[in-house]
N, C-alpha and C positions, 0 to 999 in steps of 0.2 A: 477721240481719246478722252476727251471730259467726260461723256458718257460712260465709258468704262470704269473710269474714276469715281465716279458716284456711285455705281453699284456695288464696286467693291465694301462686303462687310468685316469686320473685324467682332469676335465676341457678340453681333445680332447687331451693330452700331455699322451707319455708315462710315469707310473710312476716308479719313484727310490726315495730311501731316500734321500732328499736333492737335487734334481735332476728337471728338468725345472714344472713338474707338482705338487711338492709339494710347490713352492715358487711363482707359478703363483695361487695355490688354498689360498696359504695364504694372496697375497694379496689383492683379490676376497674377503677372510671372513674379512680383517681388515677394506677394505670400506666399507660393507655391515653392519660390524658391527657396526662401526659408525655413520653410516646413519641412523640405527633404533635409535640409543642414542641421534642424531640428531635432528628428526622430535620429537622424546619426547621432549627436549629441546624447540624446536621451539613453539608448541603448546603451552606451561609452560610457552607463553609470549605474551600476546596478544595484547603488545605497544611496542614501543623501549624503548631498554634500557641503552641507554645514549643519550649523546649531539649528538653525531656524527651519531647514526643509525640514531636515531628519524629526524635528518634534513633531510637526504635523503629518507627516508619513507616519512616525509611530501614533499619533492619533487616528488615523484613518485605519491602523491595524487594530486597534483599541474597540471602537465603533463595530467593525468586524465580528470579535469575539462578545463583546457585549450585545450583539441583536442574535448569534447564532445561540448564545446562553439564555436570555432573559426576554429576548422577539422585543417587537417596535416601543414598545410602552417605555420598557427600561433605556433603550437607545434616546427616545426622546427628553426624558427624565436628564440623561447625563448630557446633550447637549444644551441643556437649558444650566445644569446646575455644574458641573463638573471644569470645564473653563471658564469661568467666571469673569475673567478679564479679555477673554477674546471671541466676538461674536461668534455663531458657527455656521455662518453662511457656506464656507469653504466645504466644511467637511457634510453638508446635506445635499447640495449638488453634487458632492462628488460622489455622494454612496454610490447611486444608483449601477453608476461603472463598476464600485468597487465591489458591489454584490455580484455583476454579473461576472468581470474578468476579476476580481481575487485585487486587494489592497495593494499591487507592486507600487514601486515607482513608476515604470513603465505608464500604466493605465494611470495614475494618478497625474502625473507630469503631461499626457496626450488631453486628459478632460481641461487641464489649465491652459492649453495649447489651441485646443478649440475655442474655449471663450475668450482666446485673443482674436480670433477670427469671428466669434459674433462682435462682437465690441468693434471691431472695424468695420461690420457692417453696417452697425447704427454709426460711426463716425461719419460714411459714405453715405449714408441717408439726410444725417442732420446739413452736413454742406452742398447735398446736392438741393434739400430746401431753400438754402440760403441764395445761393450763387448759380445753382445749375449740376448739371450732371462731372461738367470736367472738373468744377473746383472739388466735387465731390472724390473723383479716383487721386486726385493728386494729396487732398487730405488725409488720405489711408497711406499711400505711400511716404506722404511724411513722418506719420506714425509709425511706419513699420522701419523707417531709417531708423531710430533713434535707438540704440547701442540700449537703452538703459528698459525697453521695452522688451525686448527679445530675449536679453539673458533674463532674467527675474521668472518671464511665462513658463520657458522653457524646462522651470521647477515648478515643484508643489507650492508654493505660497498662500498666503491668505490675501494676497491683492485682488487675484483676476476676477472674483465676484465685484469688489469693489470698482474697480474699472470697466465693468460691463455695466452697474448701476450706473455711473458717470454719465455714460456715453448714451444709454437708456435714457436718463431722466432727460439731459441736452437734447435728444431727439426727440422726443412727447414735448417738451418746453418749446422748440421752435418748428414744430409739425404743425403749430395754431399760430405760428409768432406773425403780428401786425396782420390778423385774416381780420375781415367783416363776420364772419361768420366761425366761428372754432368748432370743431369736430366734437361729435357727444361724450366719442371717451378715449383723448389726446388727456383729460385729466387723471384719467382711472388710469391709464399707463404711467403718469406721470407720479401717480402716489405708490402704484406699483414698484419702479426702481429705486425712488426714494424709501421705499420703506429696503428694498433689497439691501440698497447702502448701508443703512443702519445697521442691517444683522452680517455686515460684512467687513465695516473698519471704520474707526471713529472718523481715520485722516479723511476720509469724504467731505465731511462737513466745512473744511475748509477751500473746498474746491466750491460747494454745490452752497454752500450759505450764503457768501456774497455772492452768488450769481443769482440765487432766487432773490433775493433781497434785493436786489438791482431792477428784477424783472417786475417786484411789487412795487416798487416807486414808477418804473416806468408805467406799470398798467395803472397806478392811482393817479400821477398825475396826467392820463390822457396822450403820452405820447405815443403807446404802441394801442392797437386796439380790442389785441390778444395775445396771450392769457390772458384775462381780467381779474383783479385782485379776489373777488370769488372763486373762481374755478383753481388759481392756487392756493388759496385755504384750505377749500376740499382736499388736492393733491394731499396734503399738508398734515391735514387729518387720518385721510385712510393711509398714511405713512406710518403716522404713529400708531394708527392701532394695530398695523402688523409687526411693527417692531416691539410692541410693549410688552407680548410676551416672553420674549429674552430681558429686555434694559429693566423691566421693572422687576427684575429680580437681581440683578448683576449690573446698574449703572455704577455704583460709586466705584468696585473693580475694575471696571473699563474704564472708567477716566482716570482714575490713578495709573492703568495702567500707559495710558497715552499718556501722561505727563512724565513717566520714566520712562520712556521711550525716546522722550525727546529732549531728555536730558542726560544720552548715554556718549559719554566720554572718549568712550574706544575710538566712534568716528568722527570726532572734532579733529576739525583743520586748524584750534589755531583759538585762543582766547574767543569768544563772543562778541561780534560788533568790533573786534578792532582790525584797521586796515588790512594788514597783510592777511588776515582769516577772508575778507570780504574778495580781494583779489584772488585767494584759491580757490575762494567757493566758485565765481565767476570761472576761472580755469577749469573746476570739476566739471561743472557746467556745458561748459564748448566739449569737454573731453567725454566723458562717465554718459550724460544727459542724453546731447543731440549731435556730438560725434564732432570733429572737425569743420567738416566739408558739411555738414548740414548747417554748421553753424555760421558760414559764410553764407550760404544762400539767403537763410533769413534774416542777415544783414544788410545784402543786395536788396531783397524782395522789401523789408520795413523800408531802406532808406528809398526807394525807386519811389514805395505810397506815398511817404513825407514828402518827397519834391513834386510830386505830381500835385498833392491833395495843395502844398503853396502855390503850387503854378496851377491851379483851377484844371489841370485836364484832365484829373478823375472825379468822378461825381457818383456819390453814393448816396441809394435813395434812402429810406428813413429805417425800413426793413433791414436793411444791409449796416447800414451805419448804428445804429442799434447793435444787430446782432455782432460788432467786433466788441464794442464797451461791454457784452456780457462775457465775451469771452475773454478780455482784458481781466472782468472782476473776477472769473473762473482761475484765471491763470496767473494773476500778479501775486494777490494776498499770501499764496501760500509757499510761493518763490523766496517773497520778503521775508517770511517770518522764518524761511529755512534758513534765508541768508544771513538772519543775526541772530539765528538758534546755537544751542548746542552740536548739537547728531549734526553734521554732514552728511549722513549718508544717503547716498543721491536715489536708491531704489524709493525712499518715502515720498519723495516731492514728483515720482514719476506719472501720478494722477494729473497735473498741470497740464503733460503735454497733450490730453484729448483736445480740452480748450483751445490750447495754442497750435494744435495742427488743422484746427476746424475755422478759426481767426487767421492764420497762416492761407490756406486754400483762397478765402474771402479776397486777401491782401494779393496773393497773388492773380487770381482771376481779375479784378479792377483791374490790376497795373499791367496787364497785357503778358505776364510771365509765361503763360501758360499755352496761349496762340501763336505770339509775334515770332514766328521764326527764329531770327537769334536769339531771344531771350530763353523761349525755350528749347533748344538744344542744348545751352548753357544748362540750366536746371535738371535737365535730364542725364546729360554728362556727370555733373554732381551727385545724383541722387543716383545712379548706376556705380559710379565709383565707392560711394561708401557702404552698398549693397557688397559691392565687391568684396572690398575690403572685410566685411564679416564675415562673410562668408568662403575665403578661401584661406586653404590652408598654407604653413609653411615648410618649404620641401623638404623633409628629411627631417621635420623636426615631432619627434613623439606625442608632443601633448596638443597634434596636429597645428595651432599656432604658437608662434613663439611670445608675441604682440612687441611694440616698442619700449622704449624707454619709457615715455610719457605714463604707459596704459601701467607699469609696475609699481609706481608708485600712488596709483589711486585704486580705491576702492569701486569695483566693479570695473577697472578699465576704461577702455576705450574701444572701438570697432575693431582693432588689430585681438582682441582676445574675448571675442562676446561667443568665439564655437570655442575657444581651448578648453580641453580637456583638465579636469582636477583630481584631483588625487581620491584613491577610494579605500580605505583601510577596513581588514575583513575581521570584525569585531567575533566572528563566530570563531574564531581559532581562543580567544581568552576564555570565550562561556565554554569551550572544550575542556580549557583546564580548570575551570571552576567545576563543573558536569563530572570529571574523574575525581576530584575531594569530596564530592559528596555534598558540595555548598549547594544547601537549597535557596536562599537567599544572601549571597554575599553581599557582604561589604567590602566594595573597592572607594578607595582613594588613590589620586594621582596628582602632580604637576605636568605644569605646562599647556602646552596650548597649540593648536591646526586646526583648520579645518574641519578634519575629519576626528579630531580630537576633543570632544565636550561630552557633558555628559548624555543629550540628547545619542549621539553615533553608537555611545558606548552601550546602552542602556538597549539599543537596539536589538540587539542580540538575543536577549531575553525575552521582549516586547512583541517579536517573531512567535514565538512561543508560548505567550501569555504565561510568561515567570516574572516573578518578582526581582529587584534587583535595586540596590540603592548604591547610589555614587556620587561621592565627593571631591569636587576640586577644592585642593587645598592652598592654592595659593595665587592670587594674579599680583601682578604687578599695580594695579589699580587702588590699591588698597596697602601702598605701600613699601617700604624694603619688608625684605621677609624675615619673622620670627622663626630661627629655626625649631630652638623648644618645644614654639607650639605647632610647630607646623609636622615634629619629630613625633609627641604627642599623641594628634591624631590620627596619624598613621600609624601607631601601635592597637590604636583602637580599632581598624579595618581589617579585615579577613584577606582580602588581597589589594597591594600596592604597586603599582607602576608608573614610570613616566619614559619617554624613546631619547635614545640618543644616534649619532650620528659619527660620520666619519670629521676628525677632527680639521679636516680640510674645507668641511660645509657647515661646520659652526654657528664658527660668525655669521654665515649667511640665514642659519635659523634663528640666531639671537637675534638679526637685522630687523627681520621679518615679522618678530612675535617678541616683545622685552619679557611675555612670560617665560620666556623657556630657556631664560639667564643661571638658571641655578636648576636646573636638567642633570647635568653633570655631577653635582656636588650631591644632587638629592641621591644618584645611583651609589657614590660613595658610601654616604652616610646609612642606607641601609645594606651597604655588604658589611659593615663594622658591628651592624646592630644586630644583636642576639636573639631578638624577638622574630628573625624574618629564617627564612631559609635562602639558599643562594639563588639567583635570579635563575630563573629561564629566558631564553631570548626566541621574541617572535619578530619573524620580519613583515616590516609593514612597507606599504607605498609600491607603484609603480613605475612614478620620476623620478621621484627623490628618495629613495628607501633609507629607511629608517630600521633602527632594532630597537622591541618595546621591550625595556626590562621589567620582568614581572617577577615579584617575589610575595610567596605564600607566607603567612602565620604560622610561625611553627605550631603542634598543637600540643 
């Protein structure tokens, strides 16, 4: 019977309970699983859905018309000089899709979706160097648990370049870590992704500074024997001179632009540095970040290391012990400084978790989590359950989950709402009535605020089309109680004006939601009195929550 037991493979791996084949097929079904709940997802959205995709979808439609018009010269010209403040890592990997299948969301959301899946390969590489091939499958499925990983890929973003240079450079950094002898070019890979980071998002630098910076003390003062402080200068060098042809045109825009970034109010929990903001950030954390039930494991799995590491019965050799203080310096700094920042907003700080799931693996392999039978069934229980929990839906409810209480009041949720459905408002019915007046260039202004409501969604319409199209919001709340005058003002100045309203029974619950959209109501008022407008047209919008968008033309 042992005999047959050993021959049994799993995935090319001999199988045993808990043993390299069952934790390499697990995390085989946790991407695959996700990937089908993914491309549903994807499909379930046929625009972006917020400010931030929808800009970079209309960039990638942009990029489109400008190579079909003006061929590579000019495309390159505009990604160097034209976003100025945001690297254009994103949108150069992504042409090549977008040339062959056409700029959708579709194909643009599946190439960000991919490089969630090379990136966890280099996470499965870098911990199977460390610790072995199981720390290595278990440190992909930690990553792929974590609630704030999945929603974000699952869109166009300008992270997933960023997070595959992460996970890249960690990999070339500890493919030579503590060798006699380091490989000829673990360096040239390593200035390779470092240079990728650069033309991808500044936030890297706070992942990847202190951890190289760690690794050059360590290599100067003799504790590891590789990298050596030479072969990361080199890295270090051919970094910069790939990235210098973007930042030496457009540094001071990009760091401005990261410092309003990270000082955007919308998603503040809570004054800076004072207690009750520190204790939500912490709740965002357990909730938004690494999910409930993950978050418990990695209090089990840290506290299991600490008692063992006091009671002498794990022992970590220099390599190993080593490689968690880099991953500590990868993953603490930037935890801290989100913790007594402005922005809460937990998709920035979701670069940490490469580190912390590759230090994670380490911790759990030493402490026996991963082999010892009960321990890991527990783990696996766990990390099946909050698998679970993202991925299934709520029965009979539209927006396929409904998520809990906890997930509604933070930003990005929680595992209960990382597949729900969002609302998708079809901006091409306004460009229709702008299209029959004759507006070649309108001017819209509006209040208020969704989702699907900025000027990036609105603007879309046009941007399909390579038409021009200027649009004003005229009011947040951010900036104060509102002036009506001037707010009356410049909306006489716009060619067409709108903001939505609602059935007076769900209100409150959009004024809940958004404090922009407190004077929604008053604003429809005030232009049916005003002589300048014509009477609204009403467009309906939304598919859970519908809304009617009043739209009122310039008389001429």
């Amino acid at each position: 019977m042992a005999s047959i037991t050993s021959k049994t493979k799993v995935l090319g791996f001999p199988y045993k309970a808990f043993g390299v084949g069952f934790w390499t097929g697990l995390a085989v079904v946790f991407f695959v699983t996700l990937t089908v709940a993914a491309v549903f997802w994807m499909s379930a959205h046929p625009y972006g859905t917020n400010w931030d995709e929808t800009n970079y979808l209309n960039r990638m439609v942009r990029d489109m018309y400008r190579f079909e018009q003006y061929g590579l010269g000019r495309l390159l010209q505009v990604w160097v000089g034209e976003d100025t403040s945001r690297p254009p890592a994103f949108r150069v990997i992504a042409f090549p899709a977008a040339l062959l299948f056409g700029p959708n969301p579709m194909t643009l959301r599946l190439v960000s979706w991919m490089s969630l899946g090379i990136t966890s390969g280099f996470i499965y590489l870098t911990a199977r160097r460390i610790t072995g091939p199981i720390a290595g499958s278990f440190a992909v499925i930690y990553w792929l648990a974590c609630p704030i990983i999945i929603g974000p890929n699952m869109r166009f973003y300008v992270d997933y370049p960023m997070l595959l240079a992460i996970a890249a450079t960690l990999y070339f950094l500890f493919v030579d870590w503590d060798r006699q002898q380091p490989t000829r070019w673990g360096w040239i890979g390593m200035g390779c992704a470092l240079g990728l980071a650069g033309l991808a998002k500044p936030t890297a630098v706070l992942v990847l500074g202190p951890t190289l910076l760690l690794a050059l003390v360590l290599g100067w003062r003799k504790v590891i024997q590789a990298p050596t402080p030479r072969l990361l200068i080199q890295s270090w060098v051919l970094a910069v001179v790939l990235m210098l042809p973007w930042w030496g045109f457009n540094y001071r825009a990009a760091i401005s632009k990261a410092f309003r970034s990270g000082g955007n109010i919308r998603d503040a929990l809570g004054p800076p540095g004072a207690p009750e903001t520190l204790l939500r950030w912490l709740y965002v954390f357990s909730q938004a970040i690494l999910g409930p039930a993950l978050t418990l494991l990695t209090l089990a799995i840290l506290a299991t290391l600490v008692f063992r590491l006091a009671r002498r019965t794990v022992v970590l050799n220099r390599a190993e012990a080593t490689a968690l203080l880099m991953c500590a310096a990868g993953a603490v700094p930037i935890g801290v400084i989100a913790m007594f920042g402005t922005n809460h907003n937990p998709r920035l700080i979701s670069p940490l978790l490469i580190p912390l799931a590759i230090g994670m693996a380490i911790a759990a392999s030493k402490t026996r989590w991963l082999e010892q039978r009960g321990l890991a069934a527990i783990a696996t229980i766990i990390l099946c359950f909050q698998l679970a929990v993202m991925v299934s839906p709520t029965p009979g409810d539209a927006r396929y989950q409904a998520g809990d209480a906890a997930a509604a009041a933070i930003h990005w949720g929680n595992p209960t709402t990382v597949m729900q459905r969002e609302e998708q408002w079809d901006w091409s019915q306004l460009k229709a009535i702008t299209d029959s007046r004759g507006l070649e260039r309108p001017q819209l202004a509006y209040i208020g605020n969704a989702n699907p409501l900025n000027p990036t969604q609105i603007s879309s319409a046009w941007v399909q089309d390579d038409e021009p199209v200027d649009v004003e919001w005229l009011w947040s709340y951010i900036i104060g109680d509102i002036d009506w005058d001037q707010v009356m003002e410049s909306a006489r100045e716009a060619e067409v004006v709108f903001t939505f309203s609602t059935t007076e029974s769900a209100q409150d619950y959009v004024i809940s939601q958004d404090p922009d959209n407190q004077n929604n109501a008053e604003f429809i008022a005030r232009l049916r009195q005003d002589s300048s407008f014509e009477d609204p047209i009403q467009i309906p919008m939304g598919r859970f929550e519908p809304v009617q968008l009043f739209v009122f033309l310039k008389k001429r």
